[in-house]
N, CA, C and O of each residue as an XYZ file, in Angstrom:
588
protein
N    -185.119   -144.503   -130.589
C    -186.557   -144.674   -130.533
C    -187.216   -143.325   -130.806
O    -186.877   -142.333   -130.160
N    -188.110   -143.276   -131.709
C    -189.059   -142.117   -132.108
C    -190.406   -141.746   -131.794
O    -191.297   -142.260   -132.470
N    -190.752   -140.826   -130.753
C    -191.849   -141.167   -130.178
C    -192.977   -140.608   -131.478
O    -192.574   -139.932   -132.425
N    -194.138   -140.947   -131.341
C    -195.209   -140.354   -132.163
C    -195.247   -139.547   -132.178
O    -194.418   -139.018   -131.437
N    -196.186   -138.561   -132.981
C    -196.353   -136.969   -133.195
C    -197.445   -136.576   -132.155
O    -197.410   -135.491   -131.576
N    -198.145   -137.248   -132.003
C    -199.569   -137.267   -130.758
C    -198.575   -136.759   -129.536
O    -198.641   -135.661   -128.983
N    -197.490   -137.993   -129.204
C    -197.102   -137.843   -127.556
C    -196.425   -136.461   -127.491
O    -196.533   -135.660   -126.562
N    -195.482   -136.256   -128.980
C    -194.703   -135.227   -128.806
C    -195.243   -133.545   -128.971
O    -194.563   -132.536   -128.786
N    -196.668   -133.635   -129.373
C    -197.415   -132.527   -129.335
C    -198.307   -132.185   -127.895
O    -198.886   -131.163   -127.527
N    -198.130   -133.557   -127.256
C    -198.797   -133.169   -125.869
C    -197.703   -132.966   -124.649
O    -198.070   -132.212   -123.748
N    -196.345   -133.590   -124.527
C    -195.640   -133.385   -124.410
C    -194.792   -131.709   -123.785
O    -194.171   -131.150   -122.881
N    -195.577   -131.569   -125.496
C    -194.680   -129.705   -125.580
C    -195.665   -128.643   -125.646
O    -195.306   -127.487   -125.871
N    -197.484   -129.103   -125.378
C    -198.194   -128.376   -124.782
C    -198.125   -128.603   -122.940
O    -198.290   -127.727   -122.091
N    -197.827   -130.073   -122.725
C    -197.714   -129.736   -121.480
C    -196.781   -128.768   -120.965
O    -197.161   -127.886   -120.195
N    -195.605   -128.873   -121.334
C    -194.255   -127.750   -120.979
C    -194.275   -126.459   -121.090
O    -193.574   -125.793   -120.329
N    -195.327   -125.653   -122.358
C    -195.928   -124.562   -122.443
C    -196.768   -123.987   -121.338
O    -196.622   -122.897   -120.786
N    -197.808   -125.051   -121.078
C    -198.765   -124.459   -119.739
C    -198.573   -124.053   -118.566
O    -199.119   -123.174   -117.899
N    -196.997   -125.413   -118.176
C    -196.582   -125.327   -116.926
C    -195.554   -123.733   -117.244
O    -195.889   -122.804   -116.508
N    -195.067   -123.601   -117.666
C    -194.276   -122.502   -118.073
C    -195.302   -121.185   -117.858
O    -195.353   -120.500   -116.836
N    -196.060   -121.012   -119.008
C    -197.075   -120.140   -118.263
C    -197.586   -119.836   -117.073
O    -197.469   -118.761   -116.485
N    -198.532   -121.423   -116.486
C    -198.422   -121.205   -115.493
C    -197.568   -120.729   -114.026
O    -197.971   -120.133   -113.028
N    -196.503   -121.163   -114.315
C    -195.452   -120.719   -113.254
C    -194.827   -119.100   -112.898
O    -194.383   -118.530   -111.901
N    -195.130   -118.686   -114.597
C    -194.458   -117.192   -114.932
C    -195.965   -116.396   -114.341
O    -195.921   -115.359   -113.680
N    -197.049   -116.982   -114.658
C    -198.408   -116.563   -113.651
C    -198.567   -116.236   -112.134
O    -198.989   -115.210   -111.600
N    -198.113   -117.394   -111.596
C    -197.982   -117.644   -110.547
C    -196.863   -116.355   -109.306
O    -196.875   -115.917   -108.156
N    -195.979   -116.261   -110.716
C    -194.405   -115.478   -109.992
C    -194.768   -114.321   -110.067
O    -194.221   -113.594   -109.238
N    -195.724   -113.672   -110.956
C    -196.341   -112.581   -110.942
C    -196.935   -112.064   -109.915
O    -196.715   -110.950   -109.441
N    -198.165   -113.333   -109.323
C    -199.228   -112.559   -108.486
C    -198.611   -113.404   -107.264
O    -199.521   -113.986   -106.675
N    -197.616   -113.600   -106.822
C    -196.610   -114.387   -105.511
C    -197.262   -113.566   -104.281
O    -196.733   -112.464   -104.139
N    -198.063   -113.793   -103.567
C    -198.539   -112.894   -102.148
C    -197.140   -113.120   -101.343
O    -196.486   -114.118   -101.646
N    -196.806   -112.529   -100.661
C    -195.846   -112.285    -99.975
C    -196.554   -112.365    -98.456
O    -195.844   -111.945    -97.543
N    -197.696   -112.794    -98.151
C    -198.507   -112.904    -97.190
C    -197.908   -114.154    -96.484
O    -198.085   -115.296    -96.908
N    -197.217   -113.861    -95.422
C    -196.712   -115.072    -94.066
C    -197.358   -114.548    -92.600
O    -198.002   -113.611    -92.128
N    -196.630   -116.011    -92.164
C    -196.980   -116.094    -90.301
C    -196.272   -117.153    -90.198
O    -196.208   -118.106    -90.974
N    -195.715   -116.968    -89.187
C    -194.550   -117.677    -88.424
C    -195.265   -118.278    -87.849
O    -196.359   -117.962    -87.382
N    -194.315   -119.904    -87.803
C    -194.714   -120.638    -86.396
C    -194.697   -120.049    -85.306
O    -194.078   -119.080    -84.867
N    -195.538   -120.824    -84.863
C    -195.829   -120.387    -83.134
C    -195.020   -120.985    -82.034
O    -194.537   -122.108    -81.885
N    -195.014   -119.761    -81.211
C    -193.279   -120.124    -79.923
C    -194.157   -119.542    -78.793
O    -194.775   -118.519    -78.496
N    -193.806   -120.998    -78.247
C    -194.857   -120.682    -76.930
C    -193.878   -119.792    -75.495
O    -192.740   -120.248    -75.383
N    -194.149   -118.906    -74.710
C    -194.117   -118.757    -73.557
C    -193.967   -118.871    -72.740
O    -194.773   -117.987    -72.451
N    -193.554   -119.251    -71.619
C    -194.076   -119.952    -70.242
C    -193.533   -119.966    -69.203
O    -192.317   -119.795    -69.105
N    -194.396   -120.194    -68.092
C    -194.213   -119.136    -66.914
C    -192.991   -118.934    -66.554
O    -192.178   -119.838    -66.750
N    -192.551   -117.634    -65.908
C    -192.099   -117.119    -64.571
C    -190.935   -116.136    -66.211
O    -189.799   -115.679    -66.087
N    -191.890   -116.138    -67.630
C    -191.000   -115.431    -68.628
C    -191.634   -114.084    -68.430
O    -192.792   -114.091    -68.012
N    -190.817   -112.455    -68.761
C    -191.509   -111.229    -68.384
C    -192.569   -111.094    -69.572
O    -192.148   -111.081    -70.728
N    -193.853   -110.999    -69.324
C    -194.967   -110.562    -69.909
C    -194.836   -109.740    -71.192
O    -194.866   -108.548    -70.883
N    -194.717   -109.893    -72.379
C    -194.007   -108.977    -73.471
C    -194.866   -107.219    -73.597
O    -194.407   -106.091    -73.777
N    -196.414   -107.811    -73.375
C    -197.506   -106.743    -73.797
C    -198.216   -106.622    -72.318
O    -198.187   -107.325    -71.308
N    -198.885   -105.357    -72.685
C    -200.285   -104.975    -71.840
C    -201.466   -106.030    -72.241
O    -201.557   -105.553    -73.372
N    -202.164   -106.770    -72.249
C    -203.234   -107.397    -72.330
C    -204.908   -106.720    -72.499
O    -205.488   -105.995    -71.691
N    -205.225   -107.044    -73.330
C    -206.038   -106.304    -72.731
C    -207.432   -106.690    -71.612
O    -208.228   -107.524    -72.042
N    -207.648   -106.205    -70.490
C    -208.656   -107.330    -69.801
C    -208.082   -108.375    -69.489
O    -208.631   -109.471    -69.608
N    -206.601   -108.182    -68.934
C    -206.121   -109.249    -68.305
C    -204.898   -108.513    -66.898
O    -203.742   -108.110    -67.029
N    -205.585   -108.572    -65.921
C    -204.684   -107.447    -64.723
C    -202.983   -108.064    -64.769
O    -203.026   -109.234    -64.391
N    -201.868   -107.746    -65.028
C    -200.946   -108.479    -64.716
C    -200.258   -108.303    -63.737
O    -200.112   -107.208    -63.194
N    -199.571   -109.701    -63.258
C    -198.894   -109.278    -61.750
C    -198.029   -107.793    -61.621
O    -198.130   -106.945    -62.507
N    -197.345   -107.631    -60.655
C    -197.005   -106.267    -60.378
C    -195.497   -106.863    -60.782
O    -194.697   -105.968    -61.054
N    -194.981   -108.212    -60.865
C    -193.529   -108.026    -60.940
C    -193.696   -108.702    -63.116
O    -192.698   -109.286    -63.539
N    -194.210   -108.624    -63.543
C    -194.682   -108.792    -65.200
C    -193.947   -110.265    -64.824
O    -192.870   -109.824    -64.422
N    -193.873   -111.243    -64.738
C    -193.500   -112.437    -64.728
C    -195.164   -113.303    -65.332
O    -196.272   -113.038    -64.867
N    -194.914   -114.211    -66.312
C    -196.577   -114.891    -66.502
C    -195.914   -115.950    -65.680
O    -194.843   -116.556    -65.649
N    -197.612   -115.864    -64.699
C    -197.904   -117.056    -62.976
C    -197.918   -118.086    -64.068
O    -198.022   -118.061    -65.294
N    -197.774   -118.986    -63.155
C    -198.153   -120.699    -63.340
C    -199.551   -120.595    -64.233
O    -200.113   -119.527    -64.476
N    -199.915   -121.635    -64.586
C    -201.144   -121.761    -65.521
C    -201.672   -121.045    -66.312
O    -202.893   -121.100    -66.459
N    -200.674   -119.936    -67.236
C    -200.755   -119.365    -67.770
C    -199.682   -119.533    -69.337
O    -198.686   -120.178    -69.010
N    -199.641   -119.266    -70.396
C    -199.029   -119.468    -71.810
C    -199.242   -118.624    -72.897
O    -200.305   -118.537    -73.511
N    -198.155   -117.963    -73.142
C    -198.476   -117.039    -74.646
C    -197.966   -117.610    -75.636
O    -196.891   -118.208    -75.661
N    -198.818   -117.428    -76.617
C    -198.113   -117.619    -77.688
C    -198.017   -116.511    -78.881
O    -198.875   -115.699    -79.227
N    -196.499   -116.761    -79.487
C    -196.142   -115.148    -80.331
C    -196.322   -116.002    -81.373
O    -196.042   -117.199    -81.310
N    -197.003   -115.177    -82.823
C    -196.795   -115.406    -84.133
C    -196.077   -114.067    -84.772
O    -196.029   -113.123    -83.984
N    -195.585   -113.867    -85.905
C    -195.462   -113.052    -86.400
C    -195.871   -112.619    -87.802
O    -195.399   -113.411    -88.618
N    -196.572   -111.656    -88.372
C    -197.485   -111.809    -89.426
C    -196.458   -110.557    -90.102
O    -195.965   -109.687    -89.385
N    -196.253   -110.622    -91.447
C    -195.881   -110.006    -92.335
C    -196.663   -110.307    -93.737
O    -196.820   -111.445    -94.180
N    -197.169   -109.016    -94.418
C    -198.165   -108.651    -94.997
C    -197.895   -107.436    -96.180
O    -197.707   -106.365    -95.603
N    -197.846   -107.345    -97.179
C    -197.677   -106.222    -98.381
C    -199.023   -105.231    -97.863
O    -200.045   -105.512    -97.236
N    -198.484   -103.911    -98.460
C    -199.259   -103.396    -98.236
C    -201.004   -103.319    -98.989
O    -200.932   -102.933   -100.156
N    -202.595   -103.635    -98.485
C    -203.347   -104.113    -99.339
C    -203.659   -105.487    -99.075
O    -204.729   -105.997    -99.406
N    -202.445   -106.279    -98.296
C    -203.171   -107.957    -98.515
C    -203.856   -108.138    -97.234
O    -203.879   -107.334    -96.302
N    -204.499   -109.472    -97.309
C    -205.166   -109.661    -96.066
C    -205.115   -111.438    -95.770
O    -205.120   -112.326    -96.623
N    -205.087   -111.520    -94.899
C    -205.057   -113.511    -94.815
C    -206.094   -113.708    -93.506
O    -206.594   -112.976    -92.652
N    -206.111   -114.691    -93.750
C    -206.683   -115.574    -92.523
C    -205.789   -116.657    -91.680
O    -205.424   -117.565    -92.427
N    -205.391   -116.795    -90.496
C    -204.561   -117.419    -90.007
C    -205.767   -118.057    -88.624
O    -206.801   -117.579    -88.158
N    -204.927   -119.427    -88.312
C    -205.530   -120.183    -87.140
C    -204.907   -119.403    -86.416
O    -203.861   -118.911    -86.840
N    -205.357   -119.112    -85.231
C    -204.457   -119.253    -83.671
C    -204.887   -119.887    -82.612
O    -205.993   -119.608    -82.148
N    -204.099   -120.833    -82.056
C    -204.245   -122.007    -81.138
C    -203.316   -121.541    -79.957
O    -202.181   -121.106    -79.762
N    -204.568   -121.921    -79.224
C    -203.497   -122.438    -77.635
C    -203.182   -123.840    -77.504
O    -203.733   -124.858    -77.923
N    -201.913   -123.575    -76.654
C    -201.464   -125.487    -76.542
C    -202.471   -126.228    -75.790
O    -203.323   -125.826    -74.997
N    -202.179   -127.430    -76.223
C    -202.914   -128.370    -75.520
C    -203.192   -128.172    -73.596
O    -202.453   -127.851    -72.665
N    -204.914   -128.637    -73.735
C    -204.762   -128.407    -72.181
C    -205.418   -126.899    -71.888
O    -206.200   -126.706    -70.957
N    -204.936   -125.740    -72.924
C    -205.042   -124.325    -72.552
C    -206.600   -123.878    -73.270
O    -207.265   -124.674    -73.933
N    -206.872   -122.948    -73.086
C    -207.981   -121.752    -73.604
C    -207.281   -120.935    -73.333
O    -206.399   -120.605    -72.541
N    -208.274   -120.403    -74.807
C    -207.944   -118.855    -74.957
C    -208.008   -117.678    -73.556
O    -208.453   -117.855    -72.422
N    -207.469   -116.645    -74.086
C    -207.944   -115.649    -72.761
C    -207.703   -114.218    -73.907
O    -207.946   -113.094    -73.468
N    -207.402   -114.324    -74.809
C    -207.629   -113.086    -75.147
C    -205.902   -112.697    -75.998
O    -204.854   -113.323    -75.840
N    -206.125   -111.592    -76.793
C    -205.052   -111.476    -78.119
C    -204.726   -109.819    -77.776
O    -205.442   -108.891    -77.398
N    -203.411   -109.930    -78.076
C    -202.973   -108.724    -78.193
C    -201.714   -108.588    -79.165
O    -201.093   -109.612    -79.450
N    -201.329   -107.381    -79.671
C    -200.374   -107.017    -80.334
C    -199.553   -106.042    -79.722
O    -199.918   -105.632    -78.620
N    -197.912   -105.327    -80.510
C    -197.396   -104.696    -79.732
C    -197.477   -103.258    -80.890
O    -197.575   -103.103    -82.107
N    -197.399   -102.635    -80.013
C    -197.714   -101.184    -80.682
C    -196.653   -100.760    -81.534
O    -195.500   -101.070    -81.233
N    -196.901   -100.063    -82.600
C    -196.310    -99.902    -84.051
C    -196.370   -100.826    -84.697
O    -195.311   -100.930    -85.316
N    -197.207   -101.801    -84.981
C    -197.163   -103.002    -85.748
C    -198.109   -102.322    -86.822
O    -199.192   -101.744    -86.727
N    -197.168   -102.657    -88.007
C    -198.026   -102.274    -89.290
C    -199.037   -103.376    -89.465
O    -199.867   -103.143    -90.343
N    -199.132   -104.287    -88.962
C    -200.580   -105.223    -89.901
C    -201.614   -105.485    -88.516
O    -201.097   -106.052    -87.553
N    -202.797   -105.147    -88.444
C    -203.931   -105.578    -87.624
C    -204.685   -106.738    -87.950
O    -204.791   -107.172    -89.098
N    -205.244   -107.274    -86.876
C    -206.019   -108.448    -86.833
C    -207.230   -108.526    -85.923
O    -207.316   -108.175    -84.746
N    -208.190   -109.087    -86.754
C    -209.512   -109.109    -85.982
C    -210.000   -110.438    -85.894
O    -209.802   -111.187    -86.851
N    -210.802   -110.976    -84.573
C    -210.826   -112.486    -84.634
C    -212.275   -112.446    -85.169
O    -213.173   -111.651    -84.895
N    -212.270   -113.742    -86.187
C    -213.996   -113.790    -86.903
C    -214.595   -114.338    -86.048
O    -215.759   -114.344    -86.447
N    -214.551   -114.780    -85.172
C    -215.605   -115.505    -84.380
C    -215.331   -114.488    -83.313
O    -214.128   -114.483    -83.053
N    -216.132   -113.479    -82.481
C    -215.588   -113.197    -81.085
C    -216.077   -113.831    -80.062
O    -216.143   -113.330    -78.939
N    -216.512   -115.132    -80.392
C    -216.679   -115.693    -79.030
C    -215.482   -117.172    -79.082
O    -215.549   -118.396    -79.199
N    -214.428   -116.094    -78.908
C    -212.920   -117.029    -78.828
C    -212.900   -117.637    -77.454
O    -212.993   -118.851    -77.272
N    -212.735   -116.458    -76.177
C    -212.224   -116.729    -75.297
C    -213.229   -118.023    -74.478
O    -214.459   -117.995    -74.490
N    -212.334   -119.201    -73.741
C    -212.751   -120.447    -73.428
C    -212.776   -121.107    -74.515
O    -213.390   -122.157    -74.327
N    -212.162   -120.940    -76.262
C    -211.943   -122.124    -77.127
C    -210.852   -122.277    -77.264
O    -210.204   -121.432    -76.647
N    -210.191   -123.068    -77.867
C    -208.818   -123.628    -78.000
C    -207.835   -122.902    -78.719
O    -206.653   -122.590    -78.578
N    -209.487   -122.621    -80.200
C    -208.496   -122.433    -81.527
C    -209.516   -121.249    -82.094
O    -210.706   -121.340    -81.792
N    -209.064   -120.148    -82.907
C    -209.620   -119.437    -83.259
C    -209.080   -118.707    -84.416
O    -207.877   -118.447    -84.446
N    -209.898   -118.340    -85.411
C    -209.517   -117.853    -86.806
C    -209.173   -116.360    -86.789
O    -210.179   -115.705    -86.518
N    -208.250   -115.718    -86.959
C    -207.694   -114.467    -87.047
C    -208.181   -113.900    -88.679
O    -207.965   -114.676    -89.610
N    -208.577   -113.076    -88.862
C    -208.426   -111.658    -90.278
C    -207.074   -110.849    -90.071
O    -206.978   -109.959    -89.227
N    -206.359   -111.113    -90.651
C    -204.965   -110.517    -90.820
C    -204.922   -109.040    -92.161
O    -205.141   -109.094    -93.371
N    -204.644   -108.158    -91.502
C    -204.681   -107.183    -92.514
C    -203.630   -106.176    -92.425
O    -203.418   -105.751    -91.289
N    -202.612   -105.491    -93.796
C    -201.745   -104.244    -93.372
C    -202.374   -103.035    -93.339
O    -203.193   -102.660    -94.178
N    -202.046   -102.481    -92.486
C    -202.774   -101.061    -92.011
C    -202.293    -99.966    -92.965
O    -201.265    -99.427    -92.556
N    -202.703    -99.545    -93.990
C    -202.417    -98.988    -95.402
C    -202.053    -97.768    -95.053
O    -201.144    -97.601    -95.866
N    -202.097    -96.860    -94.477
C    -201.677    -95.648    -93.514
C    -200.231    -95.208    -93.278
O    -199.504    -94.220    -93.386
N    -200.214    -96.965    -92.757
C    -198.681    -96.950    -92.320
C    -197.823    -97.205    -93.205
O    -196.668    -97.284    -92.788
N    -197.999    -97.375    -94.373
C    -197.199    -98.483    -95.268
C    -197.008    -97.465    -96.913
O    -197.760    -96.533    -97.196
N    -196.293    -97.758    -97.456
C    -196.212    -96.886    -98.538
C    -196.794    -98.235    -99.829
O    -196.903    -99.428    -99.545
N    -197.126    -97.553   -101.376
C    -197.110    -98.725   -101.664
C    -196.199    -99.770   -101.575
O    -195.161    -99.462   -100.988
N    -196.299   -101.333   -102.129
C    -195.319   -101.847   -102.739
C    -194.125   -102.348   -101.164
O    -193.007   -102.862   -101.139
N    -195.060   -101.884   -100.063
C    -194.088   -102.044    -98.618
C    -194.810   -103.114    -97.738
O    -195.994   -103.377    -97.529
N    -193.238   -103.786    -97.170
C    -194.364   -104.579    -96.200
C    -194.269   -104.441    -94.942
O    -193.255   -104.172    -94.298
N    -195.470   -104.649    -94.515
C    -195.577   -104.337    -92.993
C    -195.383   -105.891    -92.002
O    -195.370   -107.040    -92.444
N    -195.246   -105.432    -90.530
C    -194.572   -106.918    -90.215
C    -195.870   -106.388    -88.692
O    -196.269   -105.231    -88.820
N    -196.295   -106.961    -87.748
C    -196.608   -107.297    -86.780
C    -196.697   -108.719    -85.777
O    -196.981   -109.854    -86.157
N    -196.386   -108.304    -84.488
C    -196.235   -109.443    -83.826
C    -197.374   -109.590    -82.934
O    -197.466   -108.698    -82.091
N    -198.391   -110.626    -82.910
C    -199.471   -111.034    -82.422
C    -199.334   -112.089    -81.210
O    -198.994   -113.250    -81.439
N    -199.609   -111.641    -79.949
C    -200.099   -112.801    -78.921
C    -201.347   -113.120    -78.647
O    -202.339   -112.439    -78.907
N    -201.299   -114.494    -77.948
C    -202.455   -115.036    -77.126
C    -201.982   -115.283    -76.122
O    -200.883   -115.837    -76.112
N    -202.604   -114.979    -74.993
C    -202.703   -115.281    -74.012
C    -203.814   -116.551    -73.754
O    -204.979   -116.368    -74.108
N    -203.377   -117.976    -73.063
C    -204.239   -118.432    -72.970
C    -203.853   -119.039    -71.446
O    -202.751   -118.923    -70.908
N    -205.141   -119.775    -70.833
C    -205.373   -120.250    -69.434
C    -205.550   -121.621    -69.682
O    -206.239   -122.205    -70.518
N    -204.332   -122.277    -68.246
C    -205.187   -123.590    -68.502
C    -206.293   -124.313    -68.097
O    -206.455   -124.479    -66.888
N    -207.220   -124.852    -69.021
C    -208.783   -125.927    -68.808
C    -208.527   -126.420    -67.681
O    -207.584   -127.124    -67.319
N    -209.752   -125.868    -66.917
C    -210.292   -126.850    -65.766
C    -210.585   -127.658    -65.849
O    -210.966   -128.282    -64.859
């Protein structure tokens, strides 16, 4: 069977574009991630200082309390936007990172704490990073559970 000259010219422009496109694509590949989220929970040792959050004297997180760790890895230069959620049931209480983390984050809304879910600015701290390098940081929330 011989297909027409019509099908077989659209055919082998489609296969061209996708080709292009893909060799496009592999070019400008962001290397911009975040890990699922691994929750916490109580009587586990407290990983960070908090900030604006007193912690017990033996670092154990009390009852009604939940962190959650992401981990953000970032080229040096990129920037993302990531959700961060507390589990069901919880509010926020506030975000921290652990020191030497090449990538910082700022929350766009700062009136997080008492919401569920809140949008992070993810960025590598260019300082630290040479070009062409990627930086990795590990981000918590601390959240409380809803009254």
């Amino acid at each position: 069977m011989t297909l027409p000259f019509s099908i077989r010219r659209m055919a082998a422009l489609a296969a061209l574009i996708a080709a292009l496109g893909s060799a496009a694509l592999a070019d400008r590949a962001s290397s911009a991630s975040i890990s699922t989220p691994e929750v916490i929970r109580p009587g586990a040792k407290i990983p960070i200082d908090f900030p604006g959050y007193r912690e017990p004297a033996n670092d154990r997180l009390p009852a009604g309390y939940r962190i959650v760790r992401r981990t953000a890895r970032l080229v040096r230069g990129e920037q993302m936007i990531a959700v961060m959620s507390a589990p069901r049931r919880f509010r926020i209480v506030t975000f921290g990172t652990a020191e030497g983390g090449e990538v910082g984050f700022a929350a766009t809304d700062r009136d997080y704490p008492g919401q569920r879910t809140t949008r992070v600015r993810l960025f590598a701290v260019d300082r630290l990073l040479a070009p062409g390098e990627t930086g990795t940081a590990t981000i918590y929330l601390l959240a409380r559970r809803a009254r």
